[in-house]
Steps between C-alpha positions, in 0.01 A plus 500: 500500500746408244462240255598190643373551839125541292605132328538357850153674656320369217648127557400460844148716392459235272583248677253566778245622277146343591615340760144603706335232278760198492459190737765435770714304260512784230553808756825253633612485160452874424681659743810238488494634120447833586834472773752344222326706244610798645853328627562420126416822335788643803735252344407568147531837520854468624621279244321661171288808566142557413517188263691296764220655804171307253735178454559456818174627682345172274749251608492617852090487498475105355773435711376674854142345434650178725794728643288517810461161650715211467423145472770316695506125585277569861234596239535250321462285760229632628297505226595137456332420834176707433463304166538189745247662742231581304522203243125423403372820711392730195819747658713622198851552603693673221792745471407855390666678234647745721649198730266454763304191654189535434167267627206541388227352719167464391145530700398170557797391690595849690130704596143422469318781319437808694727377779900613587502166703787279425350133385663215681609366169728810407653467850782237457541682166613835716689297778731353187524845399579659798802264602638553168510852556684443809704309376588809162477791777630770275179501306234754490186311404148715376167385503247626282115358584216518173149464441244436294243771348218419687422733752586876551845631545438633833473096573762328239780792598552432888397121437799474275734676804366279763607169300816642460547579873398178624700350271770697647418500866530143427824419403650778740321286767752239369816678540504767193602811591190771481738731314588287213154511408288713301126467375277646262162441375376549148125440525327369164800716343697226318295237394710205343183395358121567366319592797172388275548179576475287830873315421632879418363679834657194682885561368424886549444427843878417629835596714794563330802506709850608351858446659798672388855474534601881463883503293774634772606862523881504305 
């Protein structure tokens, strides 16, 4: 392995280094880096050697951390009308670093504790959500389901699966395709908060759903 072809390995292996303990947002952001870090150290290399191969492996990493997804005007849009949704709900609707929709629904308006039953009050929530993904079909949307620490991780780990599956079983009820959807669940994992306190468990307990816009193939 020459040189510059070790300058490029190490971008990417940097780039995607840890990646087993980022959230979803982070992992999105590491592997768009690690894909234009590697692009850019190619183009470096070409234009000025082994100094040209570290220039460029930098630009292309900062620059391929949002090379992934794109955020057009349908995103826009739709993240517009989620805002307008879930006014007053508790949601947060916010664009992610790595250009992704992102909602972030807490436990008192999605599940009761313990349960993987959607609450009537999350449902109009998901039916807003659902036509807007119709309506933005070349989406991929993932949804991630968390818990609190209380209890074992034998219960919190498939508890945090189920939410996410009826979350998805319900909006592919409602015209989503099954196969733009993809769930997860990180159990007590992630906490957002201080799982010491009653206020903390509740915000640990939550759905976070992401949709992204993946940049066209050139």
């Amino acid at each position: 392995m020459n040189t510059q072809t070790k300058i490029i390995a190490a971008a990417i292996a940097l780039s995607l280094a840890g990646c087993a303990n980022m959230t979803e947002t982070q992992k999105g952001t590491a592997k768009g880096a690690a894909i234009g870090a590697g692009a850019g150290a190619v183009v470096g290399a070409v234009a000025g050697g082994r100094k040209g191969a570290l220039i460029g492996a930098g630009v292309g990493a900062a620059g391929g951390a949002i090379a992934g997804n794109v955020w057009s005007k349908r995103m826009e849009a739709q993240k517009q009308e989620m805002e307008q949704a879930t006014a007053g709900t508790g949601v947060a609707v916010t664009q992610t670093d790595d250009n992704r929709l992102k909602l972030e629904i807490p436990s008192d308006i999605s599940f009761d504790t313990g349960r993987a039953d959607i609450k009537p009050n999350f449902r109009p929530i998901l039916d807003k959500f659902a036509d807007s993904l119709v309506q933005n079909p070349t989406t991929t949307v993932t949804i991630i389901g968390h818990t609190d620490s209380t209890g074992t991780d034998a219960i919190n780990n498939p508890l945090s699966i189920n939410r996410a599956a009826s979350t998805r079983d319900y909006i592919t009820a409602r015209g989503v395709a099954v196969n733009r959807v993809s769930i997860d669940g990180r159990g007590s994992r992630e906490p957002v908060a201080s799982n010491d306190t009653v206020q903390g468990r509740a915000m640990n307990r939550r759905v976070e759903i992401y949709v992204a816009e993946p940049a066209p193939a050139n």
